[in-house]
C-alpha positions as a printed Julia matrix, in Angstrom:
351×3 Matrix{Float64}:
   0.0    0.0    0.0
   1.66   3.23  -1.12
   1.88   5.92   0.83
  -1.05   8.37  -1.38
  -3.25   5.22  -0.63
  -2.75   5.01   3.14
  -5.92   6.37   4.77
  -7.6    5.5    8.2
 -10.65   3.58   8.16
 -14.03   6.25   7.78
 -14.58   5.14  11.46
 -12.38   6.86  12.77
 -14.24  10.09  12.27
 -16.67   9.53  14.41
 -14.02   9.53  17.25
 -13.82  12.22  19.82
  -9.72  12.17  19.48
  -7.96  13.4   16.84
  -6.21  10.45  15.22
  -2.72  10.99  13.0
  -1.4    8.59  11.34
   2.26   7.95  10.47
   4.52   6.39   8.21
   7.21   4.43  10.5
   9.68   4.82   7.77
   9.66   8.74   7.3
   8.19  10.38   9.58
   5.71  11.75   6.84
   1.72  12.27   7.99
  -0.41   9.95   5.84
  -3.79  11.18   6.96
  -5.75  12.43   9.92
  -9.5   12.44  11.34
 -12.0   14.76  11.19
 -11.17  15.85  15.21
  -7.37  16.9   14.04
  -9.09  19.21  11.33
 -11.4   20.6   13.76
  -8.2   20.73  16.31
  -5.73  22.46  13.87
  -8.15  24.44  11.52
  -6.28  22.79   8.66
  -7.83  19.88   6.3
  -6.29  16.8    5.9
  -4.55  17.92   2.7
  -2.86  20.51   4.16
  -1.68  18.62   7.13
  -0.02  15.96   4.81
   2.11  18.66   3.71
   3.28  20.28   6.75
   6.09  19.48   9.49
   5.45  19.79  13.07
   7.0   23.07  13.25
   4.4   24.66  10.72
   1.54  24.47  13.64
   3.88  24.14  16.57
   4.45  27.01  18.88
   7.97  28.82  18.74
   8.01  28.39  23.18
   7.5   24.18  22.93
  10.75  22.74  22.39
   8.94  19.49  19.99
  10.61  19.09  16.56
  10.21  17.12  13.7
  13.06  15.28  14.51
  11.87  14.49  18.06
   8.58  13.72  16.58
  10.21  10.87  14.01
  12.12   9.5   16.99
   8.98   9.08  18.69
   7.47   6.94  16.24
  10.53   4.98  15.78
  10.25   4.58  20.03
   6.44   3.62  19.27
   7.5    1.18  16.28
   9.97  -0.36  18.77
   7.22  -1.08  21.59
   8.28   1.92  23.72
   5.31   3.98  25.05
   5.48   7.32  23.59
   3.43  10.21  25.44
   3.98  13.65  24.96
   2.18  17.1   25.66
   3.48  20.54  23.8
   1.4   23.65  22.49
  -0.04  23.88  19.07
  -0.79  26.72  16.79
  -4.19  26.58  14.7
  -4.61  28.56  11.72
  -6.46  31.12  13.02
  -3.46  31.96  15.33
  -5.06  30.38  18.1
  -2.74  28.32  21.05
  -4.12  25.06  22.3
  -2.21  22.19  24.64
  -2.42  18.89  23.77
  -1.27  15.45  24.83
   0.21  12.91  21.71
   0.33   8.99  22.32
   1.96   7.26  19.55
   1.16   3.74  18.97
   2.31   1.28  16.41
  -0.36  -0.58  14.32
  -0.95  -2.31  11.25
  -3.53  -1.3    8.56
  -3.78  -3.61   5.42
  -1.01  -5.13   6.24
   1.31  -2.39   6.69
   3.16  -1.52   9.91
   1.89   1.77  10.65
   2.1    4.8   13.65
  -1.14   6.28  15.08
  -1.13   9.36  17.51
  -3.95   9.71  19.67
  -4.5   12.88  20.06
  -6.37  14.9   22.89
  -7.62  18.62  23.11
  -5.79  19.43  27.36
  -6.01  22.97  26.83
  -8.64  23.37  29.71
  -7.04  20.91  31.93
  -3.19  23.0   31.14
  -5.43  25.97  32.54
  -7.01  24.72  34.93
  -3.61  23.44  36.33
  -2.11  27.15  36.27
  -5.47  28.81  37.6
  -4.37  26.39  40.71
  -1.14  27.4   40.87
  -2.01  30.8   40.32
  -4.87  30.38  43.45
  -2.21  29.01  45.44
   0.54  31.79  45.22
  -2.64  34.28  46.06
  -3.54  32.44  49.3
  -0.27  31.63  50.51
   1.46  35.33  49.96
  -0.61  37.95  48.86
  -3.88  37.3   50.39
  -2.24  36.18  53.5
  -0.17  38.72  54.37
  -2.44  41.75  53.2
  -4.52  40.06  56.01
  -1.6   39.96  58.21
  -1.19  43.59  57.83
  -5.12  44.23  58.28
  -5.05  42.69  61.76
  -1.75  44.31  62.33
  -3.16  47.81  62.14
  -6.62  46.33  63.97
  -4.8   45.84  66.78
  -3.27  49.22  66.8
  -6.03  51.14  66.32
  -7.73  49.81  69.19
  -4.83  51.38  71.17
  -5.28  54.69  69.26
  -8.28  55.36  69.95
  -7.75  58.72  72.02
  -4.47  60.01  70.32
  -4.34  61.46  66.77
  -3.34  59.22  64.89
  -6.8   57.43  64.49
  -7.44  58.79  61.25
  -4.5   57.66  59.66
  -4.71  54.26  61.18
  -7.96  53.8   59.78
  -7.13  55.12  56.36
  -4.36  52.16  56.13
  -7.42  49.37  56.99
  -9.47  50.84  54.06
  -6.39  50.81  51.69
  -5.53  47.22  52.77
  -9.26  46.03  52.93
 -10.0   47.53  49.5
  -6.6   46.07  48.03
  -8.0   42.82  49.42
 -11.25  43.6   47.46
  -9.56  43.75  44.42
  -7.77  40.38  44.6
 -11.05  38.74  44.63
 -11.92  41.28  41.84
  -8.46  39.55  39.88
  -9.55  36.0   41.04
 -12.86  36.47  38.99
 -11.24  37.7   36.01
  -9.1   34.71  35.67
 -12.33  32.61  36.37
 -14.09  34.22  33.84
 -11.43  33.76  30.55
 -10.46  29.96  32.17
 -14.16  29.09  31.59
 -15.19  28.4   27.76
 -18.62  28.56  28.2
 -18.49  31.95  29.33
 -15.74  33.99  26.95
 -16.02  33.53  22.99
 -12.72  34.45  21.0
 -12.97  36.72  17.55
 -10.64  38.37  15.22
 -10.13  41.57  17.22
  -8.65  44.94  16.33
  -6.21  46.33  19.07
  -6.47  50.09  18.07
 -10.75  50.09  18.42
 -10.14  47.8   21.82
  -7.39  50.63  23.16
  -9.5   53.68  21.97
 -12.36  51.97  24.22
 -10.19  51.06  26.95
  -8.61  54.73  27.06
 -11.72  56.19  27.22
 -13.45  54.14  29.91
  -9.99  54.54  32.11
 -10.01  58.05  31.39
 -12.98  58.81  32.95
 -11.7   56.78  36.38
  -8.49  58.9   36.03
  -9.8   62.56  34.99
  -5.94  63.96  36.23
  -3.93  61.09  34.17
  -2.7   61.99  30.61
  -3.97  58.72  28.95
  -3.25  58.85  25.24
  -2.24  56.54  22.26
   0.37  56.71  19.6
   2.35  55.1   16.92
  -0.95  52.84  16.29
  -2.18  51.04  13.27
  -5.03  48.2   12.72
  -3.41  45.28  13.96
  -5.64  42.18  14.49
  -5.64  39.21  16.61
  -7.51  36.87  18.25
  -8.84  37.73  21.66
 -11.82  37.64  24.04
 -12.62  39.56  27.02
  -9.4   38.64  28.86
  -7.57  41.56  26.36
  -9.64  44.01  28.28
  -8.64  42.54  31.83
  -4.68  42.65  30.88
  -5.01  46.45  29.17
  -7.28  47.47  32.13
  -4.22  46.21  34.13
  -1.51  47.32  32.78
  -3.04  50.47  32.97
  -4.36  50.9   35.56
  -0.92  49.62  37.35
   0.75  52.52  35.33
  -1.42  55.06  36.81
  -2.03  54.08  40.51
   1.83  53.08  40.99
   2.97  56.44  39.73
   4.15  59.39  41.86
   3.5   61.99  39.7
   1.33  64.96  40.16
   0.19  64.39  36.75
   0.6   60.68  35.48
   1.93  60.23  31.81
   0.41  57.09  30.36
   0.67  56.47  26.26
  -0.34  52.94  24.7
   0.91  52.43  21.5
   0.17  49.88  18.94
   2.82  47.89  16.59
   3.43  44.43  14.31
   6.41  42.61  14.81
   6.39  41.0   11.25
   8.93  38.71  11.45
   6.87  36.35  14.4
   3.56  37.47  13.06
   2.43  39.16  16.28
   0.7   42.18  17.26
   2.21  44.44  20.1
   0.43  46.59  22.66
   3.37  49.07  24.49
   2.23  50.28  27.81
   4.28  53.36  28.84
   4.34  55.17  31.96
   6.63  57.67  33.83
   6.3   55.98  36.81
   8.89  53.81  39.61
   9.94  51.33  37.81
   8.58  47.82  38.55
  10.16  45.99  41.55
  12.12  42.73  40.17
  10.58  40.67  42.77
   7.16  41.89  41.4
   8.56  40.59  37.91
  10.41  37.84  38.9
   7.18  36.28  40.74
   5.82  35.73  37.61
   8.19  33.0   36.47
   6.14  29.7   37.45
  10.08  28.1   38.46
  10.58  30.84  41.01
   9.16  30.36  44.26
   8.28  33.4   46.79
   9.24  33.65  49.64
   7.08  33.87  52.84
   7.92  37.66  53.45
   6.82  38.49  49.62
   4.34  41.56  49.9
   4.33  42.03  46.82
   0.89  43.76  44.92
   1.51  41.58  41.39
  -1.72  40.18  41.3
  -2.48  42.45  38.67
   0.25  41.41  36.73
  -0.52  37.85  36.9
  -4.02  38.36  35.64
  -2.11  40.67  32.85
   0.15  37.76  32.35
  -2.56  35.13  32.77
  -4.77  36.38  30.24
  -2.17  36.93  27.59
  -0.82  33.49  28.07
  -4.72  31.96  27.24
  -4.26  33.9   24.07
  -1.08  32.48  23.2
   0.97  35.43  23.34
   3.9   36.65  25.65
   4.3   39.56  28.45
   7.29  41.43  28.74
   9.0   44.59  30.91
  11.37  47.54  29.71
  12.56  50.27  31.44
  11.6   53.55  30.15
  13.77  56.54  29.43
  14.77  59.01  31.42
  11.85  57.36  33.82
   9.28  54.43  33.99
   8.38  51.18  32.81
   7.15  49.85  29.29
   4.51  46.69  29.45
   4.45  44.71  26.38
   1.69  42.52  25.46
   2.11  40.57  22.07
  -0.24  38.59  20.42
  -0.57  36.26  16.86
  -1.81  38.63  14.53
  -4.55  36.52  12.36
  -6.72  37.56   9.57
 -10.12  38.82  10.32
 -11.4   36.83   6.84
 -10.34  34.24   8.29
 -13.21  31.25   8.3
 -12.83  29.71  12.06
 -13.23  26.27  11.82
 -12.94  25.07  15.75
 -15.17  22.77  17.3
C-alpha cells in the first residue's frame, strides 16, 4: 500500500480524538481524522504537507526530529506520550497530549497518535497554581497587615493618629477587594462557556479602553500613539490585561500628573501584534517581575501587589501570546503585550 493510498478507516471520524497517522519509515503524515481538522483548523490535505513546526508554537521545544524519533520509540514497543502547544490557523494556542502507537492497517506496519484537546485541563492546572501563590502570599499577608493595624487602632483610639490608622485598613481592605476582583477575572477567561474568541482589532479595543480609564483617572494623561489596525484573536481577557496594565501605570505612579501612552505595533517577522504600555512611573520591583516566572518560588515575606500582573500575564498566556518589561527613558516602565496577529477573513473552523 503506497503511501497516497494510506488512509484510516471512515470510522475513525466519528471519534472524539484526533487520530494521525504515520509512516514508520519517514516520519511523513499519511492522513488524519476529522477531530485533528477541527483541532488544527487545517484539512487533511494541508496537514499531509506540513512538518510539526508549521503548527507548533515557537516556546514548545517538539521538533520534527523528536517527533520521528517518537514513532521509531512507538514502532519499537516503547510507550510514547507527549504534551506541547499547538498553533491553529487562526493563530489560536491550544495544549495537547500525543500517544503514539504502532499498528498495522492492510497489512502495513503503521504509527497512530492519539490525540487529545488538554487545553482546559493545562489551565485549569495554572489557575491552581495561580490560586495558590494568592492564598499563601498575597492574600495572606495583606490580612496579616489588616489585623496588624486592627490591633493598633484599638490602642489609638484617644491620640491622633486614628485617622490615619484607619485610612491604612481601608487601603488594605479595599486592596484585598480587588484580589477577589483579579480571582474572577481569571475565572471568567479559564471558563469556555463563558468567553467567545474573535478576530479583534487592538487600536478600536485601546481607543475603548482609554476612554473608559479616562474617565476613572480625569488627572492622568492617557493617550495613544504610533498605532495602526493590527488584528488578533482575543476575548474579554484583552480588556482585563489592558485594564491592568493600565491601571498599574497610573495608581503606581508618583507623579502629580501621570503620563500614560499605549501604542500599537506588528512585529512582522513572528507574526504578532504588540500593545506598548508606557508610563513615567517607579519602575517595577524585580521581585514583582520575577514572581511571575512559574520556576521561582516566593518567599514567605513576599508583599508584593503583582496580582495584577498575573491576571495581565494570565490572560495573555490563554491567548497564546507573551508579556514582557522595559525600562523607560529618562523614567518608567514599558509593558508589552504581544499577540498572533490573524486575519479577520479568516473562516474559524474550531469545534
Amino acid at each position: 500500500m503506497g503511501d497516497q493510498d494510506a488512509r484510516l478507516p471512515l470510522l475513525f471520524d466519528d471519534l472524539d480524538i484526533g487520530i494521525i497517522l504515520y509512516d514508520p519509515s519517514t516520519g511523513n503524515v499519511l492522513d488524519v481524522n476529522e477531530r485533528v481538522e477541527r483541532l488544527s483548523g487545517y484539512s487533511a490535505d494541508k496537514f499531509r504537507t506540513m512538518e510539526v513546526g508549521d503548527y507548533t508554537t515557537s516556546s514548545t521545544n517538539v521538533s520534527q526530529e523528536e517527533v520521528t524519533r517518537r514513532i521509531q520509540a512507538a514502532v519499537g514497543g516503547e510507550s510514547q506520550l507527549v504534551k506541547w502547544q499547538i498553533q491553529r490557523s487562526n493563530g489560536e494556542f491550544r495544549w495537547i497530549s500525543v500517544n503514539f502507537t504502532a499498528t498495522t492497517i492492510g497489512g502495513t506496519k503503521r504509527v497512530v497518535a492519539e490525540i487529545n484537546d488538554i487545553t482546559e485541563y493545562k489551565t485549569r492546572e495554572h489557575l491552581l497554581q495561580l490560586l495558590t501563590r494568592v492564598v499563601r502570599h498575597n492574600l495572606r499577608n495583606e490580612m496579616s497587615i489588616l489585623i496588624g493595624y486592627a490591633e493598633r487602632l484599638k490602642n489609638a483610639i484617644e491620640n491622633d493618629h486614628l485617622e490615619e490608622e484607619i485610612e491604612t485598613i481601608l487601603d488594605v481592605a479595599t486592596e484585598v477587594g480587588n484580589l477577589s476582583d483579579s480571582i474572577n477575572e481569571i475565572e471568567q477567561i479559564t471558563n469556555p462557556d463563558v468567553t467567545q474568541r474573535s478576530p479583534t482589532n487592538l487600536y478600536d479595543v485601546i481607543q475603548n479602553r482609554i476612554e473608559m480609564l479616562q474617565s476613572k483617572h480625569p488627572k492622568c494623561d492617557l493617550s495613544i500613539k504610533d498605532s495602526t489596525d493590527v488584528w488578533v484573536t482575543a476575548d474579554k481577557g484583552l480588556n482585563y490585561a489592558i485594564d491592568h496594565a493600565i491601571r498599574n501605570a497610573v495608581e503606581h505612579n508618583n507623579h502629580d500628573t501621570p503620563t500614560v501612552t499605549v501604542s500599537i505595533d506588528e512585529d512582522t517577522e513572528n507574526e504578532m501584534g504588540m500593545i506598548r504600555v508606557i508610563d513615567n512611573g517607579p519602575s517595577i520591583p524585580d521581585m514583582e517581575i520575577d514572581a511571575l516566572d512559574e520556576g521561582t518560588e516566593t518567599s514567605s515575606t513576599y508583599h508584593g501587589s503583582g496580582v495584577g500582573l498575573w491576571v495581565m500575564k494570565w490572560c495573555v498566556d490563554s491567548l497564546g501570546g507573551t508579556l514582557s518589561f522595559e525600562e523607560n527613558s529618562p523614567r518608567g516602565n514599558i509593558v508589552c503585550l504581544s499577540l498572533p496577529k490573524t486575519d479577520p477573513s479568516i473562516n474559524d473552523r474550531s469545534g
